[in-house]
C-alpha atoms as one frame of an Amber mdcrd trajectory, in Angstrom:
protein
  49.302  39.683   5.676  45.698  40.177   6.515  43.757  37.189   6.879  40.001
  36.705   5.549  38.611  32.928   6.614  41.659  31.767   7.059  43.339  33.021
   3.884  45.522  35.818   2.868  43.909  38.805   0.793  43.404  38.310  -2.812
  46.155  40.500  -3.300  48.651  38.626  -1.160  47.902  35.409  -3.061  48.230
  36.875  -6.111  52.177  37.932  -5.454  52.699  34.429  -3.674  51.578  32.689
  -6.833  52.838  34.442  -9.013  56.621  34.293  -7.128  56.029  30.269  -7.223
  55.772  30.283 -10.980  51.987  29.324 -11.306  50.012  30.486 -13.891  47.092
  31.689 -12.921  43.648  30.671 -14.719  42.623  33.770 -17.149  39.005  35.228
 -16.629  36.165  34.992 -19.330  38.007  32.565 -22.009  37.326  29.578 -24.306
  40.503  27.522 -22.651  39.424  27.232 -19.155  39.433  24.032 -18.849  42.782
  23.395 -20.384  44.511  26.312 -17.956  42.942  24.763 -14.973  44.310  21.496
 -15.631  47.555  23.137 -16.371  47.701  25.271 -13.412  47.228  22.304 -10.652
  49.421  20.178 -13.122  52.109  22.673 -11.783  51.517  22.714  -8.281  51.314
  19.153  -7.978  54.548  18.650  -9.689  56.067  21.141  -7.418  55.245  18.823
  -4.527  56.391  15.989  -6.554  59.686  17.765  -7.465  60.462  18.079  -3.761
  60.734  14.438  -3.093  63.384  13.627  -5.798  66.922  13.054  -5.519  66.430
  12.697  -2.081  69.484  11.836  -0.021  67.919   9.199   2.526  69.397   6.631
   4.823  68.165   3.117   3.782  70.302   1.688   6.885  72.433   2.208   9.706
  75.440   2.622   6.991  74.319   3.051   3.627  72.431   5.859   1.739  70.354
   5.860  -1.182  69.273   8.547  -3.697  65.093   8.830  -3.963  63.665   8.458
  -7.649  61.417  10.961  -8.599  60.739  13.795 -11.250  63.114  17.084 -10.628
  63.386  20.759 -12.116  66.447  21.714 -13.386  68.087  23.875 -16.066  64.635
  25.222 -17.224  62.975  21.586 -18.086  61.765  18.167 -16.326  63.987  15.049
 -15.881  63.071  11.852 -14.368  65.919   9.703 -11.762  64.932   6.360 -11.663
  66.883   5.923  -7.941  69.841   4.558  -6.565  71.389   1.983  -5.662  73.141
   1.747  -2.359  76.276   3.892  -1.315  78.675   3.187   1.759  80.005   6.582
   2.774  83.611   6.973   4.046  83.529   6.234   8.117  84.593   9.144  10.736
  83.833  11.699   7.581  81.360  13.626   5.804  80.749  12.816   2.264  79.601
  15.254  -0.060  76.580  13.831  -2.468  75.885  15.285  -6.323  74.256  14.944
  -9.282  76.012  15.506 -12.616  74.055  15.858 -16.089  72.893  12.744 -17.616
  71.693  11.589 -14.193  74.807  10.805 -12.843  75.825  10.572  -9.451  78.875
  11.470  -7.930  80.408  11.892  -4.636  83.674  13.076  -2.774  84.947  13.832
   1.092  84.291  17.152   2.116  87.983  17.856   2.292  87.803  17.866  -1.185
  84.926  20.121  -1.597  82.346  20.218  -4.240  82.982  20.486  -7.923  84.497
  23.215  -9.336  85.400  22.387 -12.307  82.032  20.662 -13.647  78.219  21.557
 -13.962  76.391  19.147 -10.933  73.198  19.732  -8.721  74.118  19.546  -4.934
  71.876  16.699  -2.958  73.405  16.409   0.723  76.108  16.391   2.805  76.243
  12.613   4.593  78.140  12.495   8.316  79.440   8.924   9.224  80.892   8.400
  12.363  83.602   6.567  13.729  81.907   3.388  13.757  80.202   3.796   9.958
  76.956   4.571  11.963  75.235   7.667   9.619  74.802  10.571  12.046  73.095
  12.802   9.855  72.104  13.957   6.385  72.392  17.667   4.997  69.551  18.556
   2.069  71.400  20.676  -0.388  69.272  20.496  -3.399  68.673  23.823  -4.556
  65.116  22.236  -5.705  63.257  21.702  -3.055  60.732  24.024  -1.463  61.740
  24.566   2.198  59.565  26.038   4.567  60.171  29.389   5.947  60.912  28.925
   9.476  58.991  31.537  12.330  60.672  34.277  14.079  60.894  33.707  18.251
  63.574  34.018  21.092  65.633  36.300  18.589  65.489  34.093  15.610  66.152
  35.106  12.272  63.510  34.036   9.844  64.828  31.617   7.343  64.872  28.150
   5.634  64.224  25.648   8.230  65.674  22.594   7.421  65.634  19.352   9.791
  67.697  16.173  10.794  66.350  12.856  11.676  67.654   9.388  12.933  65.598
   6.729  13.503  65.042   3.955  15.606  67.831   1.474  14.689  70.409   4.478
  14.476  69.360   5.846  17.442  68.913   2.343  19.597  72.239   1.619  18.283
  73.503   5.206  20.622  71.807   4.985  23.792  74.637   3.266  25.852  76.011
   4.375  28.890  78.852   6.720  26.941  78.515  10.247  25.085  78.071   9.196
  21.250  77.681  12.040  18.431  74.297  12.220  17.650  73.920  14.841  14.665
  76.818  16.536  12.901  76.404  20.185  12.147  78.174  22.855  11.062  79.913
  26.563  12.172  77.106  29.046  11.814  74.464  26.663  12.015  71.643  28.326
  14.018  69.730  24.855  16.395  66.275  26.101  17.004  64.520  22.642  18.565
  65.625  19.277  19.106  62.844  16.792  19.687  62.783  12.947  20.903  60.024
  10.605  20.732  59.614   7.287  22.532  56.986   4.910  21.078  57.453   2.217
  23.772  58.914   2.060  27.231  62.500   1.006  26.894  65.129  -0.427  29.782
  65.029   2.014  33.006  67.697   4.896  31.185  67.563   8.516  31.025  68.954
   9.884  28.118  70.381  13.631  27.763  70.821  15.676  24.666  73.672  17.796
  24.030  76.445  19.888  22.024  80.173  18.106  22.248  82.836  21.105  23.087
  83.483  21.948  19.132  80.267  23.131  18.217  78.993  24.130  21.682  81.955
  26.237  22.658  82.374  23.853  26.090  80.820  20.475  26.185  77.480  20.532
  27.404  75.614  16.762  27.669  72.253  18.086  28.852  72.238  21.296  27.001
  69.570  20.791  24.748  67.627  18.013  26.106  67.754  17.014  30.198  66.123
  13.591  31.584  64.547  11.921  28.891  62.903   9.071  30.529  62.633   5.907
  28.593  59.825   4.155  30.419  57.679   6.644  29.714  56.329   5.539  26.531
  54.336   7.908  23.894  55.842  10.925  24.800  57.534  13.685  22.411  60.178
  15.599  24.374  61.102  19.114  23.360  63.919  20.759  24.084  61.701  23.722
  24.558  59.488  22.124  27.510  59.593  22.741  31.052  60.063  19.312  32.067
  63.584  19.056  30.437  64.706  22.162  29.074  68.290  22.234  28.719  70.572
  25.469  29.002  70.809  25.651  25.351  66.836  25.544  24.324  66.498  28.197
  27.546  68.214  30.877  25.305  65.456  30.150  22.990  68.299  28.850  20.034
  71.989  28.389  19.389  74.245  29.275  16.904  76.900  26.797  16.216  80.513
  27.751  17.107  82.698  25.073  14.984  82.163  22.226  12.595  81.180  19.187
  15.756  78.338  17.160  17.049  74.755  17.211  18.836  75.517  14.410  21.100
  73.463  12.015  23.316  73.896  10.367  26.904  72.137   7.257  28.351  72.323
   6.366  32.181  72.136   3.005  31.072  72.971   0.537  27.960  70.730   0.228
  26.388  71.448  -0.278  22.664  70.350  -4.046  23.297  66.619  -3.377  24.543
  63.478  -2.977  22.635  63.822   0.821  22.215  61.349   2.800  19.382  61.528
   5.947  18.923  63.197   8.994  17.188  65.268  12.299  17.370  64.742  15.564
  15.192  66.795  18.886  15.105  65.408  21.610  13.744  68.154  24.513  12.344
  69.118  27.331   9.895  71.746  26.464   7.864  74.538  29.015   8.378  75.433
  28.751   4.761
């Protein structure tokens, strides 16, 4: 695309509109007004759309479904939100919506409906000690970003993984713990780590267990996070603790397994804040 001010052409927007299902204001005619109401009507709702039925960890164990407007089956529904669900532990759970609002859920051994009509929301990973270690988006409703092309990546839907600062707290001790579950195929483009305040006197390593990385790896992604250092957003990309993995410039996942994380120390008593974020294409 050629850019004018910052913009695509005319021509460009046009098609990009247009494949988002906006309707365009018409030139020269007595229901301008109404049309331009209509048209941002849409593309606020869009946004809107993208936040419901949201899969979301409300703790350290439980999950909760967000409430919200949606756009299925040709026409708008409202979910009013859920309450809490405690997912299986050591398994993933598979998370979706039937008509009428309903929600349903099953192991992944058991796979997703096939004998029903249901909306996919996520794919929930608990871990041996009912700790949540990740959440999968699957609703076919959201608008995900396309992700850019570098070090060999395909373009494609970038979706990302986040635990916060009780999950992750609860993980920095002094033995490898899974820190995201992912999936064969997956392609890991970034993982990131924040620290919001100095924590303990640790350093904390980010890696792929031997399932998913082919050969474990502890420091593949991520190498010498320092928790004093507070304020700082590590990349897996940046020269001050790139790991062998990031160096390749992405990874594609060998078998269903873990991102995992290391501490020197224990420190899932101390006064840690913070968060991690992996950035992938879904292989699937």
């Amino acid at each position: 695309m050629a850019f004018v001010q910052g913009y695509p052409t005319v021509a460009a927007c046009e098609t990009y509109i247009s494949d988002a299902h906006v309707e365009s204001v018409e030139e020269n005619n007595y229901d301008y007004w109404n049309q331009w109401l209509q048209m941002h009507w849409r593309m606020l709702n869009m946004h809107e759309s993208a936040s419901a039925l949201n899969v979301y960890a409300d703790t350290t164990t439980t999950y909760k479904i967000a409430a919200g407007k949606y756009y299925y089956g040709g026409e708008y529904s409202d979910f009013a939100g859920s309450a809490a669900f405690n997912p299986t532990d050591n398994d993933t759970t598979y998370v979706w919506m039937e008509p009428g609002n309903v929600i349903s859920d099953a192991l992944d051994g058991a796979g997703w409906p096939t004998d029903k009509e249901h909306v996919k929301l996520a794919e929930v990973a608990v871990g041996a000690t009912g700790l949540i270690t990740g959440i999968v988006d699957r609703r076919p409703m959201l608008a995900i970003p396309t992700g850019s092309t570098q070090a060999g990546i395909t373009t494609g839907g970038l979706h990302c993984k986040r635990i916060a600062t009780t999950q992750l707290e609860a993980l920095l001790s002094d033995t490898t713990s899974n820190l995201f579950a992912v999936k064969g195929g997956d392609m890991i483009t970034e993982v990131v780590f924040t620290t919001k305040t100095a924590a303990g006197s640790g350093e904390v390593d980010i890696g792929m267990d031997a399932a998913a990385g082919g050969g474990a790896d502890t420091d593949g992604w991520i190498d010498g996070i320092d928790l004093t250092v507070a304020n700082k957003q590590w990349l897996s990309k940046s020269s001050d603790c790139d790991g062998a993995y990031a160096i390749e410039g992405g990874r594609v996942v060998a078998a269903d397994g873990y991102v995992t994380i290391t501490c020197t120390t224990d420190e899932t008593g101390g006064t840690f804040v913070g968060g991690c974020y992996m950035y992938y294409i879904p292989g699937q």
